[in-house]
C-alpha positions as CSV (number, residue, x, y, z in Angstrom):
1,X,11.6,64.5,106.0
2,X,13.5,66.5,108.4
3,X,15.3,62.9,109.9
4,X,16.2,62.8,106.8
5,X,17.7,66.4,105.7
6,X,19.7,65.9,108.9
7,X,21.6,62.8,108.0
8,X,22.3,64.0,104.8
9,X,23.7,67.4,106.2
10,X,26.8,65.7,107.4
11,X,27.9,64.5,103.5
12,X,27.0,68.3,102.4
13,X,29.1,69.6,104.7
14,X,31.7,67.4,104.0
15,X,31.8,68.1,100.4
16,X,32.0,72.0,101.1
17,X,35.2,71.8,103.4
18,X,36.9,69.5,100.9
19,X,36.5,72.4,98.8
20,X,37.6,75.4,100.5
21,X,40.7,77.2,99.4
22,X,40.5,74.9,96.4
23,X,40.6,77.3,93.4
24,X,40.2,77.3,89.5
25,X,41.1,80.0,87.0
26,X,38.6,82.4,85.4
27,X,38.3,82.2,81.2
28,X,37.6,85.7,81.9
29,X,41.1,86.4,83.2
30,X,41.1,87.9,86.8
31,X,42.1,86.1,90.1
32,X,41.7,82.8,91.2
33,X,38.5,82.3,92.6
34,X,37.8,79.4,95.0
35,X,35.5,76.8,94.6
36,X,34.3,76.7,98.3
37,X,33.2,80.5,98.5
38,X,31.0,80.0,95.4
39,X,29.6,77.2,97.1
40,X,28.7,78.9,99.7
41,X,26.0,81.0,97.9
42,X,23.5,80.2,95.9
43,X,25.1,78.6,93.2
44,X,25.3,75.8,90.4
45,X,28.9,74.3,90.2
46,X,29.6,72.0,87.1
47,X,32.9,70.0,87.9
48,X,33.3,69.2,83.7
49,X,36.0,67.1,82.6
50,X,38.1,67.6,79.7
51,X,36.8,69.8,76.8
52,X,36.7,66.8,74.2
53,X,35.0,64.6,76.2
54,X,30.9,63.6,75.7
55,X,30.8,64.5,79.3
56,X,31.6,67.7,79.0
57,X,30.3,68.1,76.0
58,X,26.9,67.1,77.3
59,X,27.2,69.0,80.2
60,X,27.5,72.4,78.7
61,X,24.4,71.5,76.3
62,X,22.6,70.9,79.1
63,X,23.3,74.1,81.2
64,X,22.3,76.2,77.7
65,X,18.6,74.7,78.2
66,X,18.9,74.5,81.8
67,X,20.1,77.8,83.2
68,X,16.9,79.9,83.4
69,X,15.1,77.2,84.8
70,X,17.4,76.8,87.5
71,X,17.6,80.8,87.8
72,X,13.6,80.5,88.2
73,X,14.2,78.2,91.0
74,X,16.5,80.5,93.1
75,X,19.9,79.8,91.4
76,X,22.1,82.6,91.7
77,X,24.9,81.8,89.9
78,X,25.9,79.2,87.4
79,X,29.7,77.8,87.5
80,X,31.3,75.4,84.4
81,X,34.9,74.1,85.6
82,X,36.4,72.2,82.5
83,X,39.3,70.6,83.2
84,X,41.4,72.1,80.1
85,X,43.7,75.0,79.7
86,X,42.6,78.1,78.3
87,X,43.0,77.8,74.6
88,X,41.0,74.4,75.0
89,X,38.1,75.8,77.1
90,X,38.2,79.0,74.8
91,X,37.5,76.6,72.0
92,X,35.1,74.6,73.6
93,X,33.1,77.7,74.7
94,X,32.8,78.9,71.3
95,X,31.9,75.4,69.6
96,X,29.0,75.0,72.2
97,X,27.5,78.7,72.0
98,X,28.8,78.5,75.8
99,X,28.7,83.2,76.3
100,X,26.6,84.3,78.2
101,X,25.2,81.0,80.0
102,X,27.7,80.7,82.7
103,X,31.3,81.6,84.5
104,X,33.8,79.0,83.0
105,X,37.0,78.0,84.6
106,X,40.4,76.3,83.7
107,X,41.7,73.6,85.6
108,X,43.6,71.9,83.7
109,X,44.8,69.0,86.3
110,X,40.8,68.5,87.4
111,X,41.8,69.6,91.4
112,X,38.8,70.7,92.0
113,X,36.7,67.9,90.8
114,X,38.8,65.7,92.8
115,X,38.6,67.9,95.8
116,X,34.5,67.3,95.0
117,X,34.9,63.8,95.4
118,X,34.4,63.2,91.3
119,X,35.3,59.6,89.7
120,X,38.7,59.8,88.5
121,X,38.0,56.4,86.4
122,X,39.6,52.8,85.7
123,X,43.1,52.4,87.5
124,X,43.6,55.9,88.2
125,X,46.8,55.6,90.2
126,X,48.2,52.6,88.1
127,X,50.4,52.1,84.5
128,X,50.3,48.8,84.2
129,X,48.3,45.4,84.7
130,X,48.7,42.0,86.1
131,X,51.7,43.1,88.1
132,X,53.6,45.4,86.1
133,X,53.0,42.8,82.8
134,X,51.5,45.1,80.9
135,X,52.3,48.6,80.7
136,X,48.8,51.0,80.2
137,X,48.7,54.3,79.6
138,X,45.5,56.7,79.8
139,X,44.4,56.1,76.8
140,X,43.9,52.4,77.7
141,X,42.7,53.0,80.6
142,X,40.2,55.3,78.8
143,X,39.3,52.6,76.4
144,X,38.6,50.0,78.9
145,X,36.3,52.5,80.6
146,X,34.4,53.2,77.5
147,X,33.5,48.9,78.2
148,X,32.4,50.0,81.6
149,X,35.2,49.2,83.5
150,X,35.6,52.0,86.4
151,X,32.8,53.5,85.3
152,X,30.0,51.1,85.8
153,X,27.0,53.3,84.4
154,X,28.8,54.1,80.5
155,X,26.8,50.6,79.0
156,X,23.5,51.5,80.7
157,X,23.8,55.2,79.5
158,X,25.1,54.9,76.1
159,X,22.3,51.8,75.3
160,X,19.7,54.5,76.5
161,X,20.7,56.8,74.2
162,X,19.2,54.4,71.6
163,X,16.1,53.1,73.4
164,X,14.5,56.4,73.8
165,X,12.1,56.8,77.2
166,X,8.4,57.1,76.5
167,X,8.0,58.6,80.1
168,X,10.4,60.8,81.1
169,X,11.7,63.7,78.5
170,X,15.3,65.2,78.2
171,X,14.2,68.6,75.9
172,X,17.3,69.6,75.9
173,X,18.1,67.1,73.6
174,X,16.0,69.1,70.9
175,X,17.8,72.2,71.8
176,X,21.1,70.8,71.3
177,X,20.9,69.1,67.9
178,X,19.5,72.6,66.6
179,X,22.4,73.9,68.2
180,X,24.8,71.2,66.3
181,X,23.2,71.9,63.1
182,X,23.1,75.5,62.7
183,X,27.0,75.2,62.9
184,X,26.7,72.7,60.0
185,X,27.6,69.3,61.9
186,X,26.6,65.9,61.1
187,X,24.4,64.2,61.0
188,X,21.5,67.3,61.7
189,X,21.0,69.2,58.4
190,X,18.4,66.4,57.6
191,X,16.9,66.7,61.0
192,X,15.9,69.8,61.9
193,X,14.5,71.3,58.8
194,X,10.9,71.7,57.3
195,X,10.1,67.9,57.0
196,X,6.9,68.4,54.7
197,X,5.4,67.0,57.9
198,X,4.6,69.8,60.8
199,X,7.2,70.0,63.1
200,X,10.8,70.6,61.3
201,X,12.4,68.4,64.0
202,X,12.6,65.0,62.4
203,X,12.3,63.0,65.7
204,X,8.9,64.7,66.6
205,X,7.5,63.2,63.0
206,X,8.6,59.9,63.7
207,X,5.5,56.7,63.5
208,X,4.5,55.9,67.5
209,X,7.3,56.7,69.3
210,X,7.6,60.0,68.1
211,X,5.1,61.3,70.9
212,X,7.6,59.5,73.7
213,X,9.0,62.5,75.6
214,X,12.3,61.0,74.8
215,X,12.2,59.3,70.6
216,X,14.5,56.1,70.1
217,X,17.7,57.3,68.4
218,X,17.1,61.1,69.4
219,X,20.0,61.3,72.2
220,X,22.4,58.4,70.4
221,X,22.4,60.8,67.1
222,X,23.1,63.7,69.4
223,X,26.3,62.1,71.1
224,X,27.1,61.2,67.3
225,X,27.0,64.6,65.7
226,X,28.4,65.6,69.1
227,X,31.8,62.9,68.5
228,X,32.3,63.7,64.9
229,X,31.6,67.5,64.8
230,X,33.0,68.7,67.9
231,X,35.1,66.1,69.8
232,X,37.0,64.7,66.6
233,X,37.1,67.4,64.4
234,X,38.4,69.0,67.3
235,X,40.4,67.1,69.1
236,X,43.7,69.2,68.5
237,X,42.2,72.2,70.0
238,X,40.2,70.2,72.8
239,X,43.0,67.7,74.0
240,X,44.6,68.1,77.6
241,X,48.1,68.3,77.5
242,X,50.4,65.8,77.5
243,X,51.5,65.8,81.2
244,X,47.5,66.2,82.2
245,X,47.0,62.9,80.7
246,X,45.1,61.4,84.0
247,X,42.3,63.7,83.0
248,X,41.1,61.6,80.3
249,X,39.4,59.1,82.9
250,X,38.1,61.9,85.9
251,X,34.6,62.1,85.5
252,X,32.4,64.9,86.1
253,X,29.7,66.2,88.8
254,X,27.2,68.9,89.5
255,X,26.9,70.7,93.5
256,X,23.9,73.4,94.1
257,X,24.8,75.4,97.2
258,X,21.8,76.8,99.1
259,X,23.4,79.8,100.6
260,X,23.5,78.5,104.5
261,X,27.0,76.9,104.1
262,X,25.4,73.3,102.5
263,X,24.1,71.7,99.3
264,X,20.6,71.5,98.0
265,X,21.7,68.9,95.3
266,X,24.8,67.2,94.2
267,X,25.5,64.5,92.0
268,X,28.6,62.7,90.7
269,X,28.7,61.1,87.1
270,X,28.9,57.3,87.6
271,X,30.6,56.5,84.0
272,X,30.8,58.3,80.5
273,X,27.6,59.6,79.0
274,X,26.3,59.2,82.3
275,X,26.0,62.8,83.8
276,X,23.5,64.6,85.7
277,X,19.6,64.7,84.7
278,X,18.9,68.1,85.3
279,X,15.2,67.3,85.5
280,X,15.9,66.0,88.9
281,X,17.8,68.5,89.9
282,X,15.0,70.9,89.1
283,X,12.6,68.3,91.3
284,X,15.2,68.4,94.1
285,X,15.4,72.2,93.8
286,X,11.2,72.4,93.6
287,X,11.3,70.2,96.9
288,X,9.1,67.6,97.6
289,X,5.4,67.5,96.5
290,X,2.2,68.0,98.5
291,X,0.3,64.8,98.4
């Protein structure tokens, strides 16, 4: 175990100096702060991407369960960096129920999530396809990633969504459609209510696989409600700006500093709807288990 802590030490530290003097804007107002130096203590760091993206979306939804957990564990601080201005990640903090849970920052052209070492997507540096024949813009680019292209894990993660996973729970998922409905998005209203049959959470009621820690359906409904009620109806408020375009196809990531100048965990999304399991980041934190 300790072979292995030391050959991983090197990529920590890596990650850290790539990071130093790299710096995002508080939502807050206030000075710059720098994404190394928070590193450097005990602290979460969410690289989000922009603020109408499922990503994002499902990061910050995640945090809300997540945070006192991860504060039980020894987590200082938690960090969200959207990459959006700060009318967009005003919005997006209000639409998620975002006060209170963590420091959010503005970086509009996603610096820092680069710096991190995030995914920046399908053809990031390129505007056009079989040499120069076809001009592409983000958008397309975006599109082909939604196929998997660039972003190899989107198919795997969005198919889950549907399958459900009778061994391994996401209860977050719960928390966030309650979250969704109470601000009167669809579909929910029919789904966390008194049912007539015990629970008021529809999924929970469901014949078999309604006992799987994770019910087929449950996340695929979330990341619908999540689309249509905050993502589309929203997408003038949540947009990046025209000449921040290339944002569209960065992806996201999560780094845990553990106060002594490395990283307890880190993790970089590996396609859209594909971001980090915060139940293994709690089993990283928790360390490994006596056998």
């Amino acid at each position: 175990m300790q072979l292995l802590a030391l050959l991983a030490l090197p990529t920590a530290i890596t990650a850290l100096q790539a990071l130093k003097g790299v710096t995002v804007a508080p939502l807050t107002g206030g000075a710059a702060v720098d994404v190394g130096a928070i590193l450097d203590t005990k602290a979460a760091v969410i690289f989000g991407t922009y603020a109408a993206d499922f990503n994002a979306i499902e990061y910050a939804q995640r945090v809300r369960h997540y945070a006192p957990k991860l504060k039980e564990r020894g987590v200082e601080s938690l960090h969200l960096i959207l990459n959006a201005d700060e009318a967009a990640s005003t919005k997006f903090v209000e639409l998620l129920g975002m006060d209170g849970v963590c420091e959010v920052y503005c970086d509009p052209s996603g610096a820092a999530g680069r710096a991190f070492g995030c995914g920046r997507g399908w053809l990031p540096d390129e505007d056009s396809l079989f040499d120069g024949q076809v001009p592409i813009n983000a958008y397309g680019k975006l599109f082909g990633m939604l196929l998997g292209l660039g972003a190899w894990a989107t198919l795997p993660a969005v198919i889950g969504g549907y399958l459900g996973n009778p061994f391994q729970g996401q209860p977050w998922i719960e928390n966030a459609m309650v979250q969704g409905s109470a601000k009167g998005r669809w579909p929910g209203s029919g789904l966390v209510v008194d049912t007539g049959r015990g629970t008021g959470y529809a999924f929970n009621d469901l014949p078999i696989v309604g006992e799987w820690p994770r019910r087929p359906l449950e996340l695929a409904t979330l990341r619908l409600q999540n689309m249509i009620g905050v993502s589309l109806q929203n997408w003038g408020d949540l947009k990046p700006a025209d000449d921040q375009l290339a944002v569209l196809t960065q992806l996201g990531g999560v780094a845990i500093g553990d106060g002594d100048g490395g990283l307890m965990y880190e993790w970089k999304d590996p396609g859209i709807c594909a971001v980090c399991n915060f139940e293994d980041a709690l089993a990283a934190l928790d360390g490994p288990k006596d056998v």
